[in-house]
C-alpha positions as CSV (number, residue, x, y, z in Angstrom):
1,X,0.0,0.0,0.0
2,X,2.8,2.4,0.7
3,X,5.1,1.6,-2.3
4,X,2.4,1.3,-5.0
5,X,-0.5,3.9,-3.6
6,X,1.9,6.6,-2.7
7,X,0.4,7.4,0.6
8,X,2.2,10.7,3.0
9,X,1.2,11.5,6.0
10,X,-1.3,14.2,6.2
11,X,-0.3,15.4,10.1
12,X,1.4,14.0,13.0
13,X,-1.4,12.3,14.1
14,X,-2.9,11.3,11.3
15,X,-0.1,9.1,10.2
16,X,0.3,6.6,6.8
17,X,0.3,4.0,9.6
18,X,-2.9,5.1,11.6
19,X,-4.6,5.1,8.4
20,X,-4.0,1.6,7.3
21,X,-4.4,0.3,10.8
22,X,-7.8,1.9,10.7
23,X,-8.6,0.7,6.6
24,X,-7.4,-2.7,8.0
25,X,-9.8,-2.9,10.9
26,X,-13.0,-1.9,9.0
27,X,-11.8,-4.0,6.5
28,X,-11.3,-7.2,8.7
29,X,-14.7,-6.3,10.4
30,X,-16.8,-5.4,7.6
31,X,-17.9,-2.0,9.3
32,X,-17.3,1.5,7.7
33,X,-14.7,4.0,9.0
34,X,-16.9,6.1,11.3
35,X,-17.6,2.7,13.5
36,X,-14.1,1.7,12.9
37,X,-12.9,5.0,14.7
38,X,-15.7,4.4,17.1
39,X,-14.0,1.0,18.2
40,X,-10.3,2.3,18.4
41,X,-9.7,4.4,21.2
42,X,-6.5,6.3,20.1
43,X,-7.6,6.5,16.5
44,X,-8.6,9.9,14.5
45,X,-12.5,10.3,13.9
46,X,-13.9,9.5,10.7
47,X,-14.2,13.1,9.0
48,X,-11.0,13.3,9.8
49,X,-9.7,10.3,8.4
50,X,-11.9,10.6,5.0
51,X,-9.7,14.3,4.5
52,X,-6.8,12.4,5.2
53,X,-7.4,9.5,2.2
54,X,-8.7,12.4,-0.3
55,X,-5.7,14.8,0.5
56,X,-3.2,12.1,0.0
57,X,-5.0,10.3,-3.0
58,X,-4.5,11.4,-6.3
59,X,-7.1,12.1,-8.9
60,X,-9.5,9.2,-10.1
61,X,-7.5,8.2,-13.3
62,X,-4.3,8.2,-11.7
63,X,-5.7,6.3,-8.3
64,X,-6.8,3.5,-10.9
65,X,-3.5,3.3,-12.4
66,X,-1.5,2.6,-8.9
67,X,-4.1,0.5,-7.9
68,X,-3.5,-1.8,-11.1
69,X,0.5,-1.5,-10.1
70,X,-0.4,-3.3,-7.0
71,X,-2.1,-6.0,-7.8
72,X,0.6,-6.7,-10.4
73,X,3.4,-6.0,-7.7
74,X,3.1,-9.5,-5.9
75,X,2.3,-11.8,-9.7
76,X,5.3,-14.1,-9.9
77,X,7.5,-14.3,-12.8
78,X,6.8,-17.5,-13.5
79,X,2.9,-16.2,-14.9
80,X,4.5,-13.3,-17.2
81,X,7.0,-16.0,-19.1
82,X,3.9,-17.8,-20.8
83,X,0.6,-16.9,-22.1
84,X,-2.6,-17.8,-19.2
85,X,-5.8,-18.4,-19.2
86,X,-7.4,-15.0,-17.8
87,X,-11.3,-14.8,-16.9
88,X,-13.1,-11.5,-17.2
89,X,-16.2,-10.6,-15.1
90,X,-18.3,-7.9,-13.8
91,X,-19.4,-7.6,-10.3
92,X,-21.7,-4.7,-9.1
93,X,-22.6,-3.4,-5.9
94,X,-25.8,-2.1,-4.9
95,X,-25.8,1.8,-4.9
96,X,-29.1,3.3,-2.9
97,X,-28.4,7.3,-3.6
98,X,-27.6,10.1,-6.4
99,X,-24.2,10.1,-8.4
100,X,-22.0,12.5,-6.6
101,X,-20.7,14.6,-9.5
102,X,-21.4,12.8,-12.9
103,X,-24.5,10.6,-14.0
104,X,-22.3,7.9,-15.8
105,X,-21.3,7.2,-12.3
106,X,-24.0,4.8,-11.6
107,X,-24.2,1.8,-13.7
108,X,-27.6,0.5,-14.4
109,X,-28.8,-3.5,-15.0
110,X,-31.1,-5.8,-13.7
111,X,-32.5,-5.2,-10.1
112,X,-30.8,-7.0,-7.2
113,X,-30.6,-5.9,-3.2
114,X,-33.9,-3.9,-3.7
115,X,-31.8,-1.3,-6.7
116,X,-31.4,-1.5,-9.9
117,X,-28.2,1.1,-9.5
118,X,-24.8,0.2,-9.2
119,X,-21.2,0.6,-8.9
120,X,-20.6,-1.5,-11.2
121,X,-15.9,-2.9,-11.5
122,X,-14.7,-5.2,-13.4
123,X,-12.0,-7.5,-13.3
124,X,-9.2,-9.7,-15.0
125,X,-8.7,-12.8,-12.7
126,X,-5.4,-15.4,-14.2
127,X,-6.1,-19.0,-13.7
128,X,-3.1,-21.1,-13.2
129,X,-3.2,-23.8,-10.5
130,X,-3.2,-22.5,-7.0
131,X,-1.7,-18.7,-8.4
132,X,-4.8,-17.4,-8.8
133,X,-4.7,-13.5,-9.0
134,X,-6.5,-10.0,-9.8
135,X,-3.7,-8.4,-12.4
136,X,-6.6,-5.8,-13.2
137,X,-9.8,-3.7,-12.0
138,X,-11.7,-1.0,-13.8
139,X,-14.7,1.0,-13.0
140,X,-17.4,0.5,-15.1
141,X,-19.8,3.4,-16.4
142,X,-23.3,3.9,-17.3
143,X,-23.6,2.9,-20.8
144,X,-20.6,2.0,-21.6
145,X,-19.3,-0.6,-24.4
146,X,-18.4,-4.1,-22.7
147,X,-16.1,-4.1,-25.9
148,X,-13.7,-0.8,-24.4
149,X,-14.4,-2.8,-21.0
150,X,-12.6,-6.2,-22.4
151,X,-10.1,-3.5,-24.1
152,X,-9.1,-2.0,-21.1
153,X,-8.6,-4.8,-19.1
154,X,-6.2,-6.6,-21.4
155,X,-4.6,-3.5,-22.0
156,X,-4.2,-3.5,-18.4
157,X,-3.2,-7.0,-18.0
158,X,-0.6,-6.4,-20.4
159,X,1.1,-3.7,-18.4
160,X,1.3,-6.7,-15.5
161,X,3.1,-8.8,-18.0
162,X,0.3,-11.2,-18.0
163,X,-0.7,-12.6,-21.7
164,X,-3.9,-14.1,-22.9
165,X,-3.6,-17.8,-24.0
166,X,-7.3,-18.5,-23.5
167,X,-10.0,-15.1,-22.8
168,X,-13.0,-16.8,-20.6
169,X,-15.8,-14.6,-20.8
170,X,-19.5,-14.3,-19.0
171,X,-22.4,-14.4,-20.8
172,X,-22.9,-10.7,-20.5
173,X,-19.6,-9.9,-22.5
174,X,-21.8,-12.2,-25.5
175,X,-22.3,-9.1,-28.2
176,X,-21.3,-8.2,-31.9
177,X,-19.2,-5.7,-30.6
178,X,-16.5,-8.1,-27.9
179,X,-17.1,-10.6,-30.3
180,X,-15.9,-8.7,-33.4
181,X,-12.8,-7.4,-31.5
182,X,-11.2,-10.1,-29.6
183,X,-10.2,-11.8,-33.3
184,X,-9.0,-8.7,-34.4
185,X,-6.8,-8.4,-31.7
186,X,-5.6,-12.0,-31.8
187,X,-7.0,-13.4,-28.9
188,X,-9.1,-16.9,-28.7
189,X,-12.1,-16.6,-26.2
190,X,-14.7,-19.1,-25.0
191,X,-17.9,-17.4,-23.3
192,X,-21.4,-18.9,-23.2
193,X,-24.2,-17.8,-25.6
194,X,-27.6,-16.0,-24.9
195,X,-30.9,-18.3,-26.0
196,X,-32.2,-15.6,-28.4
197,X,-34.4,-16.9,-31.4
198,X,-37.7,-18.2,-31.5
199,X,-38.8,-20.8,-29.2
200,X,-39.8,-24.0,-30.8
201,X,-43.8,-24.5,-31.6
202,X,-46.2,-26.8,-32.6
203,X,-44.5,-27.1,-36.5
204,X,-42.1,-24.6,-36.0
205,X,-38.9,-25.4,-35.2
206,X,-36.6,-23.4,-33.2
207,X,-34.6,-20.4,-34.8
208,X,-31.1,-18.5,-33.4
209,X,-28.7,-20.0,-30.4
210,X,-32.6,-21.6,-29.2
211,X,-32.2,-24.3,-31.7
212,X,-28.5,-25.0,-30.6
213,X,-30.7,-25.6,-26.7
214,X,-33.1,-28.3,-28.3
215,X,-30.4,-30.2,-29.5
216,X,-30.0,-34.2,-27.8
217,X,-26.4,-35.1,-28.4
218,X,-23.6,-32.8,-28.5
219,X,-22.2,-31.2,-31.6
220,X,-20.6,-28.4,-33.2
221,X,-21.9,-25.6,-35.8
222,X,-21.3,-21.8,-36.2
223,X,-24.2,-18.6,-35.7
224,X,-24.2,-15.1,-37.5
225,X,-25.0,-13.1,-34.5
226,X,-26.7,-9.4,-36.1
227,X,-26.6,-6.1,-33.5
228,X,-30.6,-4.8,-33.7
229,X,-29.7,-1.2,-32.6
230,X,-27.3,1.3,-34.1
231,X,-25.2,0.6,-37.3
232,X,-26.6,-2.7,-38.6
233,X,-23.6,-5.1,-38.2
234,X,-22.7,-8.7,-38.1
235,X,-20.6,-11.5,-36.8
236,X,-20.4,-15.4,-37.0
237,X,-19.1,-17.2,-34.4
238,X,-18.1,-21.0,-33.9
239,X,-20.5,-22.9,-32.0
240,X,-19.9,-25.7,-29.0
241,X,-23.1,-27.6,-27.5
242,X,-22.4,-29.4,-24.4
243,X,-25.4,-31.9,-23.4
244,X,-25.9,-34.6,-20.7
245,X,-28.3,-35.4,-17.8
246,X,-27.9,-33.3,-14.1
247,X,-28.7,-36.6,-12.7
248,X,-29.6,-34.7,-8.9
249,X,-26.2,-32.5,-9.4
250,X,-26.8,-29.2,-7.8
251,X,-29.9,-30.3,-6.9
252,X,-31.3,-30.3,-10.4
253,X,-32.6,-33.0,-12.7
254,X,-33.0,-33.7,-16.1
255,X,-31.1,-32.7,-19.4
256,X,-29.0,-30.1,-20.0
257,X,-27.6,-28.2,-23.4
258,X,-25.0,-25.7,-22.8
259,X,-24.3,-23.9,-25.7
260,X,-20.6,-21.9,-25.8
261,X,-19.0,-19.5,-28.3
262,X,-15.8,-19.9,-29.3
263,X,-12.7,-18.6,-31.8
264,X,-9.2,-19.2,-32.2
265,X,-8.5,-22.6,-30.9
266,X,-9.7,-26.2,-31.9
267,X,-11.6,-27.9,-29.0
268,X,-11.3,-31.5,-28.5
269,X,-14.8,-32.3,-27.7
270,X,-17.9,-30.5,-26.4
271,X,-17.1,-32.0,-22.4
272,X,-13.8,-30.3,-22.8
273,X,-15.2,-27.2,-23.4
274,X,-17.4,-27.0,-20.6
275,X,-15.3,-28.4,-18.0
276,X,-12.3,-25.4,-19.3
277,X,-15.0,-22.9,-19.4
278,X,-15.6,-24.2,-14.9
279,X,-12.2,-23.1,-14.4
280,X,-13.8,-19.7,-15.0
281,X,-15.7,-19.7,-11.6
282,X,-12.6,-18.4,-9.9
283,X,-13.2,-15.2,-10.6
284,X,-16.6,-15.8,-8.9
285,X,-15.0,-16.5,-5.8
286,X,-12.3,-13.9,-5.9
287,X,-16.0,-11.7,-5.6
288,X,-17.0,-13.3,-3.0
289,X,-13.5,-13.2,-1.2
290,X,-13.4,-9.2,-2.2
291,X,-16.4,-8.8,0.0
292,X,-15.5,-10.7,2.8
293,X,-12.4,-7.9,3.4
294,X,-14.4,-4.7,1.7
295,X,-15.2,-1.7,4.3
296,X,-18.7,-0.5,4.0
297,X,-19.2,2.6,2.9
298,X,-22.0,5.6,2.0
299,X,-20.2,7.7,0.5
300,X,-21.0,8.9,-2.6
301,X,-17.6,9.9,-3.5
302,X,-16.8,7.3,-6.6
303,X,-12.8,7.3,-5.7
304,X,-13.3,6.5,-2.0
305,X,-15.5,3.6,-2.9
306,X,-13.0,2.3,-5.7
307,X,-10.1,2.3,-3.2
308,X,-12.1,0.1,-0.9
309,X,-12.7,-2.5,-3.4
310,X,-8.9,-2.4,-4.2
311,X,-7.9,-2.4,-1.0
312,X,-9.9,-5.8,-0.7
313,X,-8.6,-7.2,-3.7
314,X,-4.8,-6.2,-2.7
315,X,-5.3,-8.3,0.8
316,X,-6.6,-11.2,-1.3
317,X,-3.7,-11.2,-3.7
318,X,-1.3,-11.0,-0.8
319,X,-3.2,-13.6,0.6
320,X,-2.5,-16.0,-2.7
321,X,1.0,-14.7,-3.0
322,X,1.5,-16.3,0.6
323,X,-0.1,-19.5,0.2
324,X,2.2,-20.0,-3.3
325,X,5.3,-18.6,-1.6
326,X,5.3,-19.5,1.7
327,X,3.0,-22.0,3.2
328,X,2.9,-24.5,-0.2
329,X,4.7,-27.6,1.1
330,X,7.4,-28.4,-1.5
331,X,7.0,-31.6,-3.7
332,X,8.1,-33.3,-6.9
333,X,6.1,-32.3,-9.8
334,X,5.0,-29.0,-8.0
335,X,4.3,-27.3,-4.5
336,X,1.5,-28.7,-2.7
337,X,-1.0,-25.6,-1.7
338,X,-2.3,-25.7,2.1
339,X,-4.8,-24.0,2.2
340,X,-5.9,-24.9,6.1
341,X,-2.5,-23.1,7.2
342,X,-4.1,-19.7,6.5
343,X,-8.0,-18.9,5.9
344,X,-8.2,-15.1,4.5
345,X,-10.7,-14.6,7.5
346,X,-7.5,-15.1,9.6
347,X,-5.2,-13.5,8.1
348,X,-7.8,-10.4,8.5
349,X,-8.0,-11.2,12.0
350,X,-4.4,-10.4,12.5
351,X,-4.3,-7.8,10.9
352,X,-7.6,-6.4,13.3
353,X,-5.1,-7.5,16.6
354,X,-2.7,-5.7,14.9
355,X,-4.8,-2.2,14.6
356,X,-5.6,-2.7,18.4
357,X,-2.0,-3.2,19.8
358,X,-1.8,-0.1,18.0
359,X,-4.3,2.3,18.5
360,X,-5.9,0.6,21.6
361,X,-9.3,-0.8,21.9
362,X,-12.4,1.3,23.6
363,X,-14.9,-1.2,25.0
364,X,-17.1,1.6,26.5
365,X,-20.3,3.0,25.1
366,X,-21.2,6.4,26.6
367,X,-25.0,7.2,27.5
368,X,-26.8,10.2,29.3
369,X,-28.9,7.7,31.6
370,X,-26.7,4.9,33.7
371,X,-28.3,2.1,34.8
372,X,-29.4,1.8,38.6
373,X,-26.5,0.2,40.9
C-alpha cells in the first residue's frame, strides 16, 4: 500500500500507519470507517480520516493506475513468461443514492438488493493452478461498451506482464461488438451464448442459439450473431453444444444443453469445453473473497469507494501470494497448496489485533442515563 498507492502523512497524528491500521480494521470487520474509529480508542474520527485519504489520494485516473500496479506487484515471474488463461467478469454493488458529481457514475442492469443502480468494477482474474490472481480492475460506467471494458482490461493485463492464451468470458460480455474485436486483436475466447431466437412451436422449429438448446447429443456448428440497434452489423461465431443429464447434481434433474461461443482454438470435444470454461468460476470466488475484506461505505464519492474495493482485492492477492510462496509444502512435480494453514478470514483477523496493539481498543459506550446500581 505504501510503495504502490503513494500514501504521505497528512499530520502528526494522522499518520500513513494510523490510516492503514484503521482501513485494515474496518476491513477485517466489515464495518465502515466512522464505527471503525468508534472501536479504536486512540484512533482519528472519521471526517478526519476521510480528509486524510482524499488529501493524500490522487485524482480518479491516476488512483486507478497505482491500484492496477499493486495488484501486479506480488504476480510471480513465472505467470509473465507464458501466455494464461485470464477470466473477465463484472461484479456490481448495490448503490441506494444520487451520483455524486457525474451521471455515468452509476451503472444501471437488472434489479438486485432492492436497486437497480450500481457501482458496477470489473476485473481480469489469471487461472493457473493454485496462483490465482486479480492483475486488473476497472470501474465501469453507465452505458458503456463491454467491448472498451474487455479493451481495457487486457490493456491492463498487459502492463502486468500477463498474456492471454485463452479469454473466458460471462455471458454478459456475448455481443457483436466483444465478439468482433477479440479476433482482431488476436485473442481466442470461449464465453457462453444468450438463448435468443424463436422458441420451438407446434410445426415450427426453433430459430437463433434456441435451436442450438433443443439439440440431444452434442455437436458443433457456427451462428451469425446481427446487433438490432445502431449501425446494422454482423458477426459469426463457432458454436460448442455441451449436453448430458444433471442426474440430482446441484440439486437439479433432467437434461442439459449448454451452448458456448468460441474462436481461435480447436476444441477436442464439447465436455472439454465445458469443463475449461468451470475453471472460470474463480473469478466468482475472488468476488466473493473481495467482500468478505471490503469496508462498507456511503459515500457517494466514486474514488473512495474504488479504493475500498482495491484495497480488498490487494489483501486477497497477498493472501495468494502467501499460500504459493510461503505455506505451499514443496513436492516433486510442484508445490503442494495448504490452504488450512491460513483462511483469508484469519489473516484479517491479525491484521484487526494488529490495529488494536496499535491504537488501543475502547470497550465503552457512553449514554446520558446509567443504569441503577
Amino acid at each position: 500500500m505504501r510503495r504502490f498507492l503513494g500514501l504521505v502523512d497528512c499530520s502528526r497524528k494522522c499518520t500513513v500507519d494510523v490510516l492503514l491500521h484503521v482501513l485494515f480494521y474496518a476491513a477485517s470487520r466489515l464495518i465502515s470507517i466512522c464505527a471503525a474509529g468508534q472501536r479504536l480508542a486512540n484512533a482519528p474520527s472519521d471526517s478526519t480520516v476521510f480528509n486524510a485519504l482524499l488529501a493524500t489520494l490522487p485524482e480518479y485516473v491516476e488512483l486507478q493506475r497505482r491500484v492496477n500496479r499493486a495488484l501486479a506487484g506480488h504476480i510471480p515471474k513465472a505467470l509473465r513468461r507464458r501466455r494464461q488463461r485470464l477470466a473477465i467478469d463484472l461484479t456490481l454493488i448495490p448503490y441506494h443514492g444520487e451520483p455524486f458529481a457525474d451521471p455515468q457514475e452509476v451503472y444501471r442492469s437488472l434489479a438486485k438488493s432492492g436497486t437497480s443502480h450500481f457501482h458496477a468494477y470489473a476485473s481480469a482474474y489469471v487461472i493457473f493452478h493454485g496462483q490465482r490472481y486479480t492483475v486488473a480492475l476497472t470501474p465501469v460506467e453507465k452505458g458503456e461498451l463491454m467491448s472498451a471494458v474487455v479493451k481495457r482490461l487486457l490493456r491492463l493485463a498487459a502492463k502486468a506482464g500477463v498474456r492471454p492464451r485463452l479469454l473466458l468470458l460471462d455471458r454478459g460480455f456475448y455481443s457483436v461488438e466483444v465478439i468482433r474485436y477479440l479476433p482482431c486483436a488476436r485473442v481466442p475466447f470461449l464465453m457462453p451464448t444468450i438463448a435468443r431466437g424463436r422458441k420451438p412451436k407446434k410445426g415450427q422449429a426453433a430459430k437463433g442459439i434456441r435451436a442450438f438448446h433443443t439439440r440431444k447429443k452434442g455437436g458443433w456448428g457456427q451462428h451469425t450473431l446481427r446487433r438490432n440497434k445502431g449501425t446494422p452489423r454482423s458477426v459469426t461465431v463457432s458454436i460448442c453444444v455441451s449436453c448430458g443429464n444433471y442426474q440430482g447434481k446441484w440439486k437439479r434433474h433432467g437434461r442439459f444443453a449448454w451452448v458456448y461461443a468460441y474462436w481461435g482454438f480447436q476444441p477436442t470435444n464439447p465436455r472439454w469445453v465445458a469443463d475449461t470454461y468451470r475453471t472460470r468460476f474463480g473469478i466468482e470466488t475472488s468476488y466473493r473473497q473481495m467482500n468478505q475484506a471490503r469496508i462498507r461505505t456511503c459515500t457517494r464519492n466514486p474514488l473512495l469507494r474504488f479504493l475500498f474495493v482495491a484495497i480488498a482485492l490487494i489483501l486477497r492477492n497477498v493472501w495468494v501470494w502467501y499460500h504459493w510462496e510461503v505455506l505451499a509444502s514443496p513436492r516433486r512435480g510442484g508445490r503442494l497448496l495448504r490452504l488450512e494453514r491460513l483462511r483469508l478470514e484469519t489473516l484479517l483477523i491479525w491484521l484487526l489485533h494488529v490495529a488494536e496493539a496499535a491504537l488501543g481498543v475502547c470497550d465503552e459506550a457512553s449514554t446520558e442515563r446509567p443504569p441503577d446500581p
